[in-house]
KEVO-987049 format. One record per residue (C-alpha): chain; x, z, y. Coordinates in pm, whole numbers. Last residue first. Layout:
+-------+--------+--------+--------+
: chain :      x :      z :      y :
+-------+--------+--------+--------+
:     A :      X :      Z :      Y :
...
+-------+--------+--------+--------+
END
This chain:
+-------+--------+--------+--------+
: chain :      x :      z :      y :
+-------+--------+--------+--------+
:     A :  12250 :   9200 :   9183 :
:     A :  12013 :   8975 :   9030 :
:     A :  11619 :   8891 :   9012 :
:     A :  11577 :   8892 :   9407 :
:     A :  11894 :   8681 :   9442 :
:     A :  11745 :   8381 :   9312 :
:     A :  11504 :   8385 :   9588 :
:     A :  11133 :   8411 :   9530 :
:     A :  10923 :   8292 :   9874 :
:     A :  10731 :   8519 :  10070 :
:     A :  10896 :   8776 :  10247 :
:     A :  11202 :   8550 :  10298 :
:     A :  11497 :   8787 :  10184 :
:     A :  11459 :   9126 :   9980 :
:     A :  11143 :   9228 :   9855 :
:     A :  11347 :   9189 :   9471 :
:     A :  11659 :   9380 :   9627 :
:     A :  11494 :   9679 :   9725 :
:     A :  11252 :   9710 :   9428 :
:     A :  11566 :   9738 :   9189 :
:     A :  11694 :  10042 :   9399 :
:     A :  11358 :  10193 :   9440 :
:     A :  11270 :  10128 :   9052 :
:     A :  11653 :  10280 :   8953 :
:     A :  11590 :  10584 :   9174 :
:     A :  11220 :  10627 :   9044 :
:     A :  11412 :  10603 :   8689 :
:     A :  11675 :  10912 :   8774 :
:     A :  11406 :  11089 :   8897 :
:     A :  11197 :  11128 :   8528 :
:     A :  11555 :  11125 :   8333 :
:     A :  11665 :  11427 :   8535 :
:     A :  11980 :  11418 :   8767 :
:     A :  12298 :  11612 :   8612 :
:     A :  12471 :  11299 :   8510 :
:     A :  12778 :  11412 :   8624 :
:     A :  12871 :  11048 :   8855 :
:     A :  12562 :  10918 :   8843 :
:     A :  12427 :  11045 :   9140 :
:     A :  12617 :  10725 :   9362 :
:     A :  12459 :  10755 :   9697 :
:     A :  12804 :  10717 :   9875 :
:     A :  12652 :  10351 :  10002 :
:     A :  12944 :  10156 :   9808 :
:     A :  12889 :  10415 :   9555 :
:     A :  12535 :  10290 :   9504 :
:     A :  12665 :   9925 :   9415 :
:     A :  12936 :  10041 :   9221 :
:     A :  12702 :  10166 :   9010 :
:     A :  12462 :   9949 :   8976 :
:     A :  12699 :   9648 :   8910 :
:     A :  12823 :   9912 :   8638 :
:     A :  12473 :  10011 :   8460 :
:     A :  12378 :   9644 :   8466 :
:     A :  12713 :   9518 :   8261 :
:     A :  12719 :   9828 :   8036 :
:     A :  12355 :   9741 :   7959 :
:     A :  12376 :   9348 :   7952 :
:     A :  12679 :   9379 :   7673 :
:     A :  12555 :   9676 :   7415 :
:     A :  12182 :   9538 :   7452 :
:     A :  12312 :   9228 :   7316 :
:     A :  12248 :   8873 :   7503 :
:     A :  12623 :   8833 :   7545 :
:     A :  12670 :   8746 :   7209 :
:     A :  12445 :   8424 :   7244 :
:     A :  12689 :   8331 :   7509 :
:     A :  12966 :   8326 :   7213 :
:     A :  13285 :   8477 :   7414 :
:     A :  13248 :   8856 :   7408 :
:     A :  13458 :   9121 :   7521 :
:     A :  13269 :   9475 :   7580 :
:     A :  13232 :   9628 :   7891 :
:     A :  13395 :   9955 :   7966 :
:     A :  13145 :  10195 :   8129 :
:     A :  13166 :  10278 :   8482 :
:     A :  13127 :  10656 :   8551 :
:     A :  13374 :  10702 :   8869 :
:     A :  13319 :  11024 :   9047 :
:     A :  13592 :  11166 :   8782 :
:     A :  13837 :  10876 :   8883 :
:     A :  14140 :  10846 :   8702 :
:     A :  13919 :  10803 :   8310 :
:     A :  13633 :  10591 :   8515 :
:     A :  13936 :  10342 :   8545 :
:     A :  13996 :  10321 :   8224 :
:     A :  13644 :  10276 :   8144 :
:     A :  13464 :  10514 :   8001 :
:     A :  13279 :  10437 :   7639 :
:     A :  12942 :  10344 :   7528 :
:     A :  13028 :  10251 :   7196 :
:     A :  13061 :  10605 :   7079 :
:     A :  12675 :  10701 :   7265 :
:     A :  12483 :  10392 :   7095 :
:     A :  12658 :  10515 :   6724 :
:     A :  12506 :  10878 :   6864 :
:     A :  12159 :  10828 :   6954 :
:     A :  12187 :  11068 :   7117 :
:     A :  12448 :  11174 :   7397 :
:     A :  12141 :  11300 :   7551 :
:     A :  12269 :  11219 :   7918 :
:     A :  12501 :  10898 :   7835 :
:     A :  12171 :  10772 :   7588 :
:     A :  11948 :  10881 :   7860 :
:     A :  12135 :  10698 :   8115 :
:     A :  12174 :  10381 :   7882 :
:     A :  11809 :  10346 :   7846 :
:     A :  11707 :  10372 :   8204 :
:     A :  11938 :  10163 :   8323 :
:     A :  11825 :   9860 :   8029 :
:     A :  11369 :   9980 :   8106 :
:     A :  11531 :   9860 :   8505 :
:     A :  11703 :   9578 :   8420 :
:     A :  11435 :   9417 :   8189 :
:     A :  11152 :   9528 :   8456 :
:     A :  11371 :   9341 :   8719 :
:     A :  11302 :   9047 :   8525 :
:     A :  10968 :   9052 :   8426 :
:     A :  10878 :   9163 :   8788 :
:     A :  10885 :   9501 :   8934 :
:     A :  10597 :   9653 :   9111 :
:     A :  10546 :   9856 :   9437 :
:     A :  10179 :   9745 :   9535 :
:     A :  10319 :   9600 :   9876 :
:     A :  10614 :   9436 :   9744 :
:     A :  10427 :   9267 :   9444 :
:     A :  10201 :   9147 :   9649 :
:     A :  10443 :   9011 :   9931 :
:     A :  10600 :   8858 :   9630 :
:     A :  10278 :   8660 :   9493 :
:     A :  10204 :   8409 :   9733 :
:     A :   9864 :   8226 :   9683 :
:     A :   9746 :   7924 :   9516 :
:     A :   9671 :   7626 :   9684 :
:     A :   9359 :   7459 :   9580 :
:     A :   9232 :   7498 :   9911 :
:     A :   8864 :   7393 :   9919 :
:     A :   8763 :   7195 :  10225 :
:     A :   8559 :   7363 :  10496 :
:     A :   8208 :   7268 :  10542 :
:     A :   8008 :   7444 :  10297 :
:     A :   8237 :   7756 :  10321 :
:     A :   8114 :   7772 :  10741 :
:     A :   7705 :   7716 :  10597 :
:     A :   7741 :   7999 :  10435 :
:     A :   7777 :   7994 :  10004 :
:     A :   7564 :   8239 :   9786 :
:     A :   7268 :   8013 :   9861 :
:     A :   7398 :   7677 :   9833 :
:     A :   7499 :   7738 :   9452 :
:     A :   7847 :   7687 :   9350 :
:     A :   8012 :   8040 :   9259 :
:     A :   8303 :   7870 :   9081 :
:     A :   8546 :   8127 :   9294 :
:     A :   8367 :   8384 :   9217 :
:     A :   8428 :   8453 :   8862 :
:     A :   8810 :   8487 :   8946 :
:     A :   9128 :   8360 :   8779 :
:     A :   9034 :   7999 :   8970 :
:     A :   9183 :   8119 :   9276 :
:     A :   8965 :   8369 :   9552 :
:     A :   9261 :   8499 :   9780 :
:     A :   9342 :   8847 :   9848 :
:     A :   9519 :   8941 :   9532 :
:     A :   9543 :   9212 :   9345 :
:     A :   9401 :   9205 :   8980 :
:     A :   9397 :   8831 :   8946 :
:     A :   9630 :   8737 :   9189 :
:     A :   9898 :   8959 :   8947 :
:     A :   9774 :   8863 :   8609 :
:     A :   9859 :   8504 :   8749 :
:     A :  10196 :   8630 :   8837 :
:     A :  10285 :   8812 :   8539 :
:     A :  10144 :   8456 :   8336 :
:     A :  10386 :   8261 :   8588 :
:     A :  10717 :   8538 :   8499 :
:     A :  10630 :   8461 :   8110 :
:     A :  10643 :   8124 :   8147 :
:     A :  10968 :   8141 :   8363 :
:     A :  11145 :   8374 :   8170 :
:     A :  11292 :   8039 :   7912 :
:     A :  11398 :   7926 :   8240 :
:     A :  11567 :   8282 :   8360 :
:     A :  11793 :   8294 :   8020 :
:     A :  11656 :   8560 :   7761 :
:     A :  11793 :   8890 :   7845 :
:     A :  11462 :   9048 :   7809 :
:     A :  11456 :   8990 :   7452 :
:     A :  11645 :   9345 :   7318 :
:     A :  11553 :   9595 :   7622 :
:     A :  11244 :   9411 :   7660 :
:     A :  11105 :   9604 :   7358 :
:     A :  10739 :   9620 :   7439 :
:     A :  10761 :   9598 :   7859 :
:     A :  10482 :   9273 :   7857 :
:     A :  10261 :   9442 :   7638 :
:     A :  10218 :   9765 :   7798 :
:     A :  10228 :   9575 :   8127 :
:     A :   9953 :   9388 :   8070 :
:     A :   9650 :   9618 :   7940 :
:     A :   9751 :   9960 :   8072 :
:     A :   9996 :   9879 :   8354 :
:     A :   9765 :   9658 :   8500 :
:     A :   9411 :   9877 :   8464 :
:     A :   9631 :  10180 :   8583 :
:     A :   9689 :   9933 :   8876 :
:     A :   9376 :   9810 :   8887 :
:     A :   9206 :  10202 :   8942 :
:     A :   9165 :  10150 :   9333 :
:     A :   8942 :   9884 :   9299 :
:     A :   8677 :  10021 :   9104 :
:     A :   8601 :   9886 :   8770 :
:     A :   8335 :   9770 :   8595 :
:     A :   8415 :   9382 :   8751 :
:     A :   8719 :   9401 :   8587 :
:     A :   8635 :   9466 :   8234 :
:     A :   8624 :   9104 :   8121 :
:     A :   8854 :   8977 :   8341 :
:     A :   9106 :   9215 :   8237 :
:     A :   9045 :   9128 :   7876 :
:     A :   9121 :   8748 :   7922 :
:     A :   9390 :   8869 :   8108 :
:     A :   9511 :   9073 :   7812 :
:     A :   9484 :   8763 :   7573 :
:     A :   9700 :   8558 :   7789 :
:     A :   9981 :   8839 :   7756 :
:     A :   9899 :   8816 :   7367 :
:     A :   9955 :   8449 :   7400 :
:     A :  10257 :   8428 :   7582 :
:     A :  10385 :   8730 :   7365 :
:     A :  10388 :   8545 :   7100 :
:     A :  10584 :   8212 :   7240 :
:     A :  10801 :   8461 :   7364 :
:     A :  10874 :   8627 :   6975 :
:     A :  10963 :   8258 :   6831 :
:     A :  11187 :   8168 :   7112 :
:     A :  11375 :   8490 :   7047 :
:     A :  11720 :   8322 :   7052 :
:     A :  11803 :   8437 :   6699 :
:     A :  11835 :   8150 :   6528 :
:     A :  11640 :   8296 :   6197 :
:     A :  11382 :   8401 :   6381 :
:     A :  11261 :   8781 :   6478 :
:     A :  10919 :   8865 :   6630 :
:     A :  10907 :   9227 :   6756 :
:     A :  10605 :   9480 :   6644 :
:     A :  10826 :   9635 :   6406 :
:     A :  10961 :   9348 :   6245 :
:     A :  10770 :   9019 :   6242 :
:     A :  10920 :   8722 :   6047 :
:     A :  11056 :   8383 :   6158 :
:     A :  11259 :   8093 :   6008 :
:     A :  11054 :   8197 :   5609 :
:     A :  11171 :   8156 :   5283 :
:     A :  10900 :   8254 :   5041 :
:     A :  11034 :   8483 :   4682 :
:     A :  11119 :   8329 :   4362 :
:     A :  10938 :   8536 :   4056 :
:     A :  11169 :   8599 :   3745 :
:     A :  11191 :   8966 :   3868 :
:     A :  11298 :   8923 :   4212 :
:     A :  11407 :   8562 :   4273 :
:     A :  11624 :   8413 :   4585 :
:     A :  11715 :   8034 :   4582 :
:     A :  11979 :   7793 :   4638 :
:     A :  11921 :   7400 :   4698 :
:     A :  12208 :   7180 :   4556 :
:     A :  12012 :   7104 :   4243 :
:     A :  12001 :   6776 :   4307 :
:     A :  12229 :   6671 :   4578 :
:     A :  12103 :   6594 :   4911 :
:     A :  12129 :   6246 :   5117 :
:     A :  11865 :   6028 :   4954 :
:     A :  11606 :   6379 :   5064 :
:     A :  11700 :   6309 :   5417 :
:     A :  11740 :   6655 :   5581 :
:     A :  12089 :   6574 :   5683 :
:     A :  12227 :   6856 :   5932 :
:     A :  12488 :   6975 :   5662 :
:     A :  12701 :   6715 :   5708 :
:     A :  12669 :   6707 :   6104 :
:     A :  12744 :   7061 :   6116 :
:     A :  12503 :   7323 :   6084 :
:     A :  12489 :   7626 :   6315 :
:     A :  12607 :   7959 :   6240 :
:     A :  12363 :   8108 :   5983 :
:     A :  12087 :   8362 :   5922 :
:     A :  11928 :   8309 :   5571 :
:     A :  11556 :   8490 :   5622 :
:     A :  11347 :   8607 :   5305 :
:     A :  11058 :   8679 :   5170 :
:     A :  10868 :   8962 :   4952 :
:     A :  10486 :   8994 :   5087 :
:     A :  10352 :   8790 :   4770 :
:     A :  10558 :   8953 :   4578 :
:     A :  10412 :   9326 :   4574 :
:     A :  10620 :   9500 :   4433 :
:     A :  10497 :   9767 :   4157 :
:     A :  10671 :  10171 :   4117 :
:     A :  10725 :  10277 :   3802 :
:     A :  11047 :  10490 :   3879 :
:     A :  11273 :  10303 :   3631 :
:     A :  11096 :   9985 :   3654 :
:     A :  11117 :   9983 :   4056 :
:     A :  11486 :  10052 :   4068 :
:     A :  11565 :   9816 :   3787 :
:     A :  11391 :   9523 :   4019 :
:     A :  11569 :   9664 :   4309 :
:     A :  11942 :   9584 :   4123 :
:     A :  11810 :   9260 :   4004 :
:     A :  11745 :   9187 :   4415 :
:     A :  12079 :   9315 :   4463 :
:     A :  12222 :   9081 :   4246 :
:     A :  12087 :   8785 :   4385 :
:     A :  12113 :   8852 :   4753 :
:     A :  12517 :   8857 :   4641 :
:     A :  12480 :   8545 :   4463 :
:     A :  12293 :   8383 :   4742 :
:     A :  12570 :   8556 :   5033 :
:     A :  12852 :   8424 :   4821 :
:     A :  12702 :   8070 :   4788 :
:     A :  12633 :   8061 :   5147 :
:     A :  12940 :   8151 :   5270 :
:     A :  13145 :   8397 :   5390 :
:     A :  12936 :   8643 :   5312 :
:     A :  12614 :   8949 :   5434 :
:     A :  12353 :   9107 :   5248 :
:     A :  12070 :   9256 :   5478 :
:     A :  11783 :   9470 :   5350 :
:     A :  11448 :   9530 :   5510 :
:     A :  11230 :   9806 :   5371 :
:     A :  10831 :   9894 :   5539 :
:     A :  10668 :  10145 :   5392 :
:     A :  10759 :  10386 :   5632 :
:     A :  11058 :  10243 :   5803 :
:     A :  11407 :  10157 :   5601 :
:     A :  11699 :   9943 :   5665 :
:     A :  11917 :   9914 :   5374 :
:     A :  12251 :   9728 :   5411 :
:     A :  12361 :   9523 :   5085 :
:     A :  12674 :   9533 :   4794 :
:     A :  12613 :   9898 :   4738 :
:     A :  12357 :   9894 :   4525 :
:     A :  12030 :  10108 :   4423 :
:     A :  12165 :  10412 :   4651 :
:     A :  11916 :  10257 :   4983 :
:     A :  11639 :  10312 :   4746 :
:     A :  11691 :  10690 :   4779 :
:     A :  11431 :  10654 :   5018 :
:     A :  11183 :  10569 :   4794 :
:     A :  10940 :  10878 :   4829 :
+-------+--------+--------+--------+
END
């Protein structure tokens, strides 16, 4: 009922879910943008009144995203500000919370955008499903882990990867060691200190041969597991959930602002078999992190890595979603079991 909120001004962007309203104001500066925020907030205020409707404040706050500082504007000193120089937001005499991070939709957004906020979350809900497997792991037969993995890890770990999945490989890494813990846990062959057992210290569960040999701390090698058990890791998951995206997008033609910016490349135009997409200029690095940039740039390697091997069925798009993503998951597991069948290689996570 207060989705004709969005006609209360013009001078912001509504974004509206349920209950849940998020408005962006954008400027050149930061006085502009304050002044703007200002008036829009006045604006809501009269929207409420009129159709009696009460904010609640204490769940009101805000995010200023900005290039970064300079060295002038880097000086937190207190000797080094001028009084009064601070801005603020208020909505009906009451100044709202500024917050770096906030949580929208399940996904953990900061105010640098470079998702360090969200990872740091998910390290500890990914944690938190281990603990759970553990738990529940002894009830369960063996060959139901990997509906066990998929439903209390994977779940977690594939919730909106499209958007923070393209995350450089050493801010991965944490997230790549708690896949491969969850991993040995579920489906390894070697006793580590993920399972109950392996602090089993009385005499009389031991044999006399495990008395006398020396524990090996070493932990064991996850890639021939993930080979044999067919299974994509954090990063191959990111390309694969990024192919699968833009196919249905090309296929459905839906959403349509997605489907316009996905255009043909010139060359796709001459060459009907051809369905590259043209790739869109960026020069910020951050920039290249979009969905819009690693898509195209995924869904081309891919294909003119198939039509090297005249396999190439993307060409009409007539292939259903459901085959078209075992195709991607075949390609993608390819490449990771690829090289030394034990050891990660840097080509394993690209192509």
């Amino acid at each position: 009922y207060i989705n004709d909120i969005v006609n209360c001004s013009q001078l912001a962007h509504f974004v509206l879910f349920a209950d849940d309203t998020n408005i962006f104001v954008t400027g050149n500066s930061e006085a502009e943008v304050f002044s703007k925020a200002n008036i829009v907030l006045q604006d809501i205020n009269l929207y409420m009144l009129s159709n009696q409707i009460h904010i609640n404040i204490e769940k009101c706050v805000y995010m200023h995203f900005r290039p970064k500082l300079n060295h002038n504007e880097q000086k937190t000193c207190a000797r080094a500000k001028v009084i009064g120089s601070e801005k603020h937001l208020y909505l009906n005499r009451n100044k709202l919370k500024k917050t770096n991070m906030v949580r929208y939709l399940g996904i953990i957004i900061d105010e640098n955008l470079n998702w360090e906020g969200h990872l740091q979350y998910l390290e500890q809900k990914l944690n938190s499903s281990i603990v759970t497997i553990k738990r529940v792991k002894k009830f369960i037969p063996p060959e139901h882990y990997s509906k066990l993995y998929h439903s209390l890890f994977i779940s977690h770990l594939t919730y909106g990867i499209s958007a923070w999945g393209s995350v450089s490989n050493n801010k991965l890494k944490p997230i790549f060691n708690i896949q491969k813990r969850c991993i040995r846990l579920l489906f390894g062959k070697k006793l580590n200190f993920d399972h109950a057992e392996y602090y089993k210290t009385c005499a009389r569960t031991r044999s006399i041969d495990e008395h006398l040999t020396p524990k090996d701390y070493v932990l064991e090698h996850t890639k021939p597991l993930f080979t044999e058990f067919k299974l994509l890791t954090v990063h191959n998951l990111h390309k694969l959930f990024l192919l699968n995206e833009v196919f249905k997008i090309k296929k459905y033609r839906y959403p349509i602002p997605l489907y316009i910016l996905l255009k043909r490349s010139p060359e796709s135009m001459r060459n009907y078999l051809n369905n590259n997409i043209s790739i869109p200029r960026y020069n910020l690095e951050a920039s290249r992190q979009q969905f819009l940039y690693c898509g195209t740039t995924i869904w081309n390697k891919f294909n003119n890595k198939t039509a090297q091997f005249n396999t190439n069925f993307l060409s009409d798009l007539s292939t259903s979603s459901c085959m078209a993503k075992n195709r991607f998951k075949k390609f993608l597991l390819d490449i990771q079991s690829s090289g030394h069948p034990q050891l990660w290689e840097c080509h394993n996570h690209s192509f």
